[in-house]
N, C-alpha and C positions, 0 to 999 in steps of 0.2 A: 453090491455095496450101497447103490441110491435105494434101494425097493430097504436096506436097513435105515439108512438115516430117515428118509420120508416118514417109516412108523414111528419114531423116536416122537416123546410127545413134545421137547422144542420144538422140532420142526413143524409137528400140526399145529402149535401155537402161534408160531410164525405166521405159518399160512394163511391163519383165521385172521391176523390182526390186518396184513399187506393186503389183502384180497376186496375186503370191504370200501379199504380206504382208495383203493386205484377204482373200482367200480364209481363211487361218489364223486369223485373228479371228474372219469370220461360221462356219467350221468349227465353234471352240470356243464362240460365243453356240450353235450349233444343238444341239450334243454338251448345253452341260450345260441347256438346257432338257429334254430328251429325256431326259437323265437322270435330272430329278427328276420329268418325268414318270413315268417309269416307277419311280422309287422312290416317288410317292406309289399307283399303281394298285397296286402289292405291297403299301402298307401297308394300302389298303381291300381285299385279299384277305385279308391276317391280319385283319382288324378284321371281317371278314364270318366267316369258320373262328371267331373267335371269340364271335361272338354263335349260332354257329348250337351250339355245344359248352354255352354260359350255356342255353341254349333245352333242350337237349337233359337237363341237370341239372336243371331248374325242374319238365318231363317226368315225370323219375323221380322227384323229390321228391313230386310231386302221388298217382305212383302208390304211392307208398311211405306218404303221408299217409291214402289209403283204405282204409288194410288196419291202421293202425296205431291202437294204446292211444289214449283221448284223452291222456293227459300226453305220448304222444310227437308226439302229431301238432300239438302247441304247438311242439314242437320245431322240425319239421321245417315248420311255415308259418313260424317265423321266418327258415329257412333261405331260405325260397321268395321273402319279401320283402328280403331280404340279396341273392338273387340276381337278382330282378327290379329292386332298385337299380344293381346292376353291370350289367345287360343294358341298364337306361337311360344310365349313360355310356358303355357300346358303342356304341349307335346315337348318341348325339351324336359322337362320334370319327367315326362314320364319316362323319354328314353334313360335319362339318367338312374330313370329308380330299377326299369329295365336290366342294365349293367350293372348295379349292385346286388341285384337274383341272380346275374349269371355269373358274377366273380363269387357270391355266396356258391351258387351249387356247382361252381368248380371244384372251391376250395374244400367242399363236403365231399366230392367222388376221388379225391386224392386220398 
């Protein structure tokens, strides 16, 4: 009785019309996951370039603080703790974006 209804040509017209249109929908659910995935991994790549550029300033400040006057090397530890505050909300940005990949490709292997 199905293998009759299925050749009936409402039923293939059915099929052609529901088929296309459920593809189009889970297309665009998988498009814009994949999207932000991939716009959150770019953003933990600037956010990694830029802890590694704060790291690299901290660096030269220390090297710069060993060779220097003491009144400037007040200076330049102030700098150091200025940028060792900006390196700690780097690294929290990045754990944060971290956990928004892993709640993303949870929510994608369900």
């Amino acid at each position: 009785m199905l293998k009759v209804l299925k050749s009936t040509p409402v039923w293939a017209k059915e099929n052609k019309l529901n088929t296309p249109k459920k593809a189009k929908v889970y297309k665009k659910a998988v498009q814009k996951i994949m999207q932000s995935s991939h716009e959150l991994y770019q953003e933990l790549s600037q956010n990694h370039e830029f802890e590694r550029r704060l790291q690299e300033m901290i660096d030269l400040r220390r090297l710069q603080m060993d060779k220097a006057a003491p009144s400037q090397a007040t200076k330049l530890n102030a700098e150091i703790l200025a940028l060792h505050a900006r390196l700690g909300r780097c690294r929290k940005a990045i754990s944060a974006t971290e956990q928004k990949i892993q709640e993303v490709e949870k929510s994608q292997s369900r």
